[in-house]
Backbone as JSON, one array per atom type, in Angstrom:
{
  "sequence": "XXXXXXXXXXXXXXXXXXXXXXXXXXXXXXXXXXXXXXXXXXXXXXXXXXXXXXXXXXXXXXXXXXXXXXXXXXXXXXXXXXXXXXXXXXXXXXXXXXXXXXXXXXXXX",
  "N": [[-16.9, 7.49, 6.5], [-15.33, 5.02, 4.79], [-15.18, 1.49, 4.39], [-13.57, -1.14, 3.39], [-13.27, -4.39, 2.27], [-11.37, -7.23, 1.24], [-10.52, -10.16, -0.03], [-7.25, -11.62, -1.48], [-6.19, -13.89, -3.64], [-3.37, -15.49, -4.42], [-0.91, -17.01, -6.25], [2.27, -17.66, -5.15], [3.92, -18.44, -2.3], [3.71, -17.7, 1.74], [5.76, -16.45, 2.83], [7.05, -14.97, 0.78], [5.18, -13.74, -0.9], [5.03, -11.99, 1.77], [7.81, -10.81, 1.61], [7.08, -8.88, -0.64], [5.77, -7.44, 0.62], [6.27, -6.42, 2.61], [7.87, -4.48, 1.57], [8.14, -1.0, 0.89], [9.69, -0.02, -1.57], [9.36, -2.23, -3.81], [6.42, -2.43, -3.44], [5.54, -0.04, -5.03], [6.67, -0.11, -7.31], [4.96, -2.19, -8.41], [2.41, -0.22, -8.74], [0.61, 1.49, -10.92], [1.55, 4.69, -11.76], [2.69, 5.27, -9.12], [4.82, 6.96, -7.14], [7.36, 6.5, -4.88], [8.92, 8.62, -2.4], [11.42, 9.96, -0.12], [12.19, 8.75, 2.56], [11.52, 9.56, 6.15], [12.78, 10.47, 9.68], [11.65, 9.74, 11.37], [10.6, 7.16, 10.17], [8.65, 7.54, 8.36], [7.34, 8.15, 5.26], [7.44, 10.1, 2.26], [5.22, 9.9, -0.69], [3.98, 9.75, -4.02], [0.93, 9.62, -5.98], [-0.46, 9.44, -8.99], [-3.29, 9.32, -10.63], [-5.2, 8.74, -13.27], [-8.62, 9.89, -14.82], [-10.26, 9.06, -17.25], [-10.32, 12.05, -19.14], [-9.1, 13.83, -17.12], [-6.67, 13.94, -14.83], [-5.48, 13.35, -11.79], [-3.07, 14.51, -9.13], [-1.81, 13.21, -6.05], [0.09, 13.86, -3.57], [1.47, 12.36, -0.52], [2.35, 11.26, 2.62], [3.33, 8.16, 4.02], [2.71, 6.15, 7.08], [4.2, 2.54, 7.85], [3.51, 0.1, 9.34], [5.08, -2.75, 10.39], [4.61, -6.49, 11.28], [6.32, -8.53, 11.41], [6.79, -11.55, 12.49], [3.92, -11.84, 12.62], [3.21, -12.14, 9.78], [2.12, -9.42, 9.31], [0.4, -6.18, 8.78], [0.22, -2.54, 8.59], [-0.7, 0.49, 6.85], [-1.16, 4.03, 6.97], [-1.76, 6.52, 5.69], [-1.81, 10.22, 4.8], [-3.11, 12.27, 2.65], [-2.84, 15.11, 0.02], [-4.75, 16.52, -2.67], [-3.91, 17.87, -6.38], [-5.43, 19.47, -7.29], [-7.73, 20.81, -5.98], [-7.14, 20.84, -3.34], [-8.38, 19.07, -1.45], [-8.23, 16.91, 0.67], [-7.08, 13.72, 2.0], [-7.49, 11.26, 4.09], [-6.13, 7.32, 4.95], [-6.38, 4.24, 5.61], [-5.01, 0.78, 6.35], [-4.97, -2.6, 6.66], [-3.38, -5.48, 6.82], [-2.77, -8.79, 6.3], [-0.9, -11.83, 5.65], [-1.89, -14.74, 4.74], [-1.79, -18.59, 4.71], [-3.01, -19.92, 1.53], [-6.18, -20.9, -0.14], [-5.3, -23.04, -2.32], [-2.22, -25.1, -2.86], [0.78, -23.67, -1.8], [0.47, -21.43, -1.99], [-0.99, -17.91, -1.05], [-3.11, -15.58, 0.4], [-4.07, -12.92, 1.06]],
  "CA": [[-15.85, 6.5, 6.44], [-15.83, 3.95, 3.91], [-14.53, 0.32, 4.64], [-13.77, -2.25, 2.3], [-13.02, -5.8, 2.92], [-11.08, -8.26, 0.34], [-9.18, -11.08, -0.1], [-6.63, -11.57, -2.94], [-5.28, -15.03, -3.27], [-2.04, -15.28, -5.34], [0.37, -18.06, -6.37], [3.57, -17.93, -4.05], [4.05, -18.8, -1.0], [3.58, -16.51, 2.38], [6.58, -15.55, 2.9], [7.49, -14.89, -0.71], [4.37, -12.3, -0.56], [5.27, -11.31, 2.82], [8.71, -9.99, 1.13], [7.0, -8.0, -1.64], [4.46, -6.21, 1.05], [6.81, -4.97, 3.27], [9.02, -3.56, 0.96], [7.8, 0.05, 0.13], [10.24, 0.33, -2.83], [8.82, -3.45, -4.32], [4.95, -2.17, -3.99], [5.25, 1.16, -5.67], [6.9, -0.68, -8.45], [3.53, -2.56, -9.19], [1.59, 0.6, -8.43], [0.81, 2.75, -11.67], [1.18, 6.34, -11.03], [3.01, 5.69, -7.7], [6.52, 7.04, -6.64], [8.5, 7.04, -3.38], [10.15, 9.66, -2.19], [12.36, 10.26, 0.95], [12.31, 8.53, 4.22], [11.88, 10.21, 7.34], [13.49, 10.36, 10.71], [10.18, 9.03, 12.47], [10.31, 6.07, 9.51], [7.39, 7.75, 7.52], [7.73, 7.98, 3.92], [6.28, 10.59, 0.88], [5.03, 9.76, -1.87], [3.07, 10.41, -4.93], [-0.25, 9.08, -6.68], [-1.53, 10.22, -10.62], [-4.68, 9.03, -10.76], [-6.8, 9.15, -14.72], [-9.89, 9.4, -14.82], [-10.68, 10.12, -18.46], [-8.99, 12.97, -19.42], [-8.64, 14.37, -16.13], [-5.66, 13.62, -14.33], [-5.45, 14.24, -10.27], [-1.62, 13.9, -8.55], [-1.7, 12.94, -4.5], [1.1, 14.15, -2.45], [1.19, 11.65, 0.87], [2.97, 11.1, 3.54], [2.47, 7.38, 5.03], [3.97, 4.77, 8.02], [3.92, 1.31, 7.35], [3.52, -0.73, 10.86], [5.08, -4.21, 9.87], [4.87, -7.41, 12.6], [7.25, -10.26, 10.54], [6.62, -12.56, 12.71], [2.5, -12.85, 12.4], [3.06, -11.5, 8.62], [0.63, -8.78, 9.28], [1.43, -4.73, 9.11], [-1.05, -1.74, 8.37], [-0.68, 1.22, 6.29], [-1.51, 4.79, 7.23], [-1.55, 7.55, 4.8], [-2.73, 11.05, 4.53], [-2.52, 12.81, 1.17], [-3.58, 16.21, -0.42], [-4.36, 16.31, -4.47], [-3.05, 18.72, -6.49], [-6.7, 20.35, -8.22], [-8.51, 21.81, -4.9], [-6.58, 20.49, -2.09], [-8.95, 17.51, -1.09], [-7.37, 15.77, 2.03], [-7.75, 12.35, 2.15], [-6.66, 9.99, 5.29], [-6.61, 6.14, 4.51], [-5.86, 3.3, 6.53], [-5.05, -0.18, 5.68], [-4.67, -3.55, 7.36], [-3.4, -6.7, 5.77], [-1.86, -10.14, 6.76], [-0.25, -12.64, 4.63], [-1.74, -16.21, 5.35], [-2.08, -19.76, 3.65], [-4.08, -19.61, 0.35], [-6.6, -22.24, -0.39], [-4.14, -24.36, -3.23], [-1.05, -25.55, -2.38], [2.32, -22.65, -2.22], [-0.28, -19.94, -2.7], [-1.0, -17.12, -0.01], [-4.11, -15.34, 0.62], [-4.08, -11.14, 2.01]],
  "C": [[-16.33, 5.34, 5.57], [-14.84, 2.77, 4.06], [-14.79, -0.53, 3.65], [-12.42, -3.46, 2.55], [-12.68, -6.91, 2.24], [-10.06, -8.82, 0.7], [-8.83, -11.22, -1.44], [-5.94, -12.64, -2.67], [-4.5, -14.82, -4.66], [-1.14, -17.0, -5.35], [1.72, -18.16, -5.84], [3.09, -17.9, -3.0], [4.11, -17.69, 0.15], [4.88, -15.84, 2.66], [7.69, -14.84, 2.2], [6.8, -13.47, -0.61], [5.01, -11.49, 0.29], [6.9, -10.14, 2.74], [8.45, -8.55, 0.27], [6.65, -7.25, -0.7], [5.13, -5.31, 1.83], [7.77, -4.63, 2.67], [8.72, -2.64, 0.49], [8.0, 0.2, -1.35], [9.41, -0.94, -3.93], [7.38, -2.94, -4.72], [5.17, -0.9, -4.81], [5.62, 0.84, -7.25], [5.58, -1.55, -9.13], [2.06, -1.52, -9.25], [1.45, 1.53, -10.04], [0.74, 3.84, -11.58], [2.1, 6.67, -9.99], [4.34, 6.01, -7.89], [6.93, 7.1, -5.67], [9.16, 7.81, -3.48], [11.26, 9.35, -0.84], [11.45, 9.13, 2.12], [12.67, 9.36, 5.12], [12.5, 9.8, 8.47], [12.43, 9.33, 11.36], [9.55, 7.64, 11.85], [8.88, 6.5, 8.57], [8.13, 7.78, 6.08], [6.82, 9.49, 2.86], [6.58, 9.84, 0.12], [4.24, 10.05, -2.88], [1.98, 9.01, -5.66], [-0.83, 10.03, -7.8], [-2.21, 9.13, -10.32], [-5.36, 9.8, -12.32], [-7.64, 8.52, -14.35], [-10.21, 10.17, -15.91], [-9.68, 10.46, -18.78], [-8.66, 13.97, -18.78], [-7.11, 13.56, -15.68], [-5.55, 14.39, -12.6], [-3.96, 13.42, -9.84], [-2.03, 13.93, -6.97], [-0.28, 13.02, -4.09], [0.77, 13.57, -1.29], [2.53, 11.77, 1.58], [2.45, 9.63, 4.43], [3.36, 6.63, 6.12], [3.13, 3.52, 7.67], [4.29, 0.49, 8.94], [3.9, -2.17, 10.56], [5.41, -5.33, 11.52], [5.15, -8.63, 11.33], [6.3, -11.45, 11.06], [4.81, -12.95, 12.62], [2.25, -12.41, 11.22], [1.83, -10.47, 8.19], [1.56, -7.08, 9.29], [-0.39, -3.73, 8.64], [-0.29, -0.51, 8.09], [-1.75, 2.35, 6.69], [-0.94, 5.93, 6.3], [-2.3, 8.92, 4.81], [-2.12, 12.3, 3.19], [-3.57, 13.94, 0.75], [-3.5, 16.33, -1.95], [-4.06, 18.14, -4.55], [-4.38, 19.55, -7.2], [-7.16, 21.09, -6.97], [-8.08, 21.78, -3.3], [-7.12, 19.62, -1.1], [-7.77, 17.01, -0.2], [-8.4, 14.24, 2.36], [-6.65, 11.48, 3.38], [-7.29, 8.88, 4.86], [-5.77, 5.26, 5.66], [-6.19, 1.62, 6.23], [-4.74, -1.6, 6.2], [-4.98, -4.42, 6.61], [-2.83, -7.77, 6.53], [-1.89, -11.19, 5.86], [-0.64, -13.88, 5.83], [-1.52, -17.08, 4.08], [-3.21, -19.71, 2.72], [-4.53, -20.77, 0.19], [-5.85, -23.24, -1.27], [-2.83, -24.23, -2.68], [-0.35, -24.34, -3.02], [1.44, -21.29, -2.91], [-0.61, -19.66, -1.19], [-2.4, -16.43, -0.4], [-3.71, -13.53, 1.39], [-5.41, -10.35, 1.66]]
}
């Protein structure tokens, strides 16, 4: 298991951010590679990941849920995805929260 631990401060305000993050359709739009697909019954989602490296190219087929709590602008991302070269399964898991960013009308996640 590999954990990794950042902050990304940004220029708008939290609940400016807090619009982009939980909006599936919004992040995949800044994602290169990424696409949404369908919504499920159970609120899960597919989607896809190209990934270059070089002049390889690997595609990810996922399936993830997105756990959102508004009110403490916090949610967590669960994904598990199979590429398309050897069938590599990868599970990921993701926890974020939208606070106050050190300068004024800027946010911090």
């Amino acid at each position: 298991m590999i954990e990794v631990i950042e902050r990304i401060e940004v220029q708008a305000p939290p609940r400016t951010v807090w619009e982009v993050l939980s909006d599936p359709h919004a992040v995949v739009e800044c994602v290169p590679g990424a696409g949404l697909g369908d919504k499920h019954e159970d609120g899960s989602y597919d989607a896809t990941l190209t990934v270059k490296f070089g002049p390889a190219k690997v595609a990810f087929r996922a399936r993830f849920t997105l756990e959102l709590d508004p009110a403490t602008l916090s949610g967590k991302v669960t994904s598990r995805a199979k590429d398309n070269q050897g069938g590599t399964r990868i599970k990921t898991s993701m926890a974020f929260k939208v606070v106050e960013g050190q300068a004024p009308g800027s946010s911090a996640i």
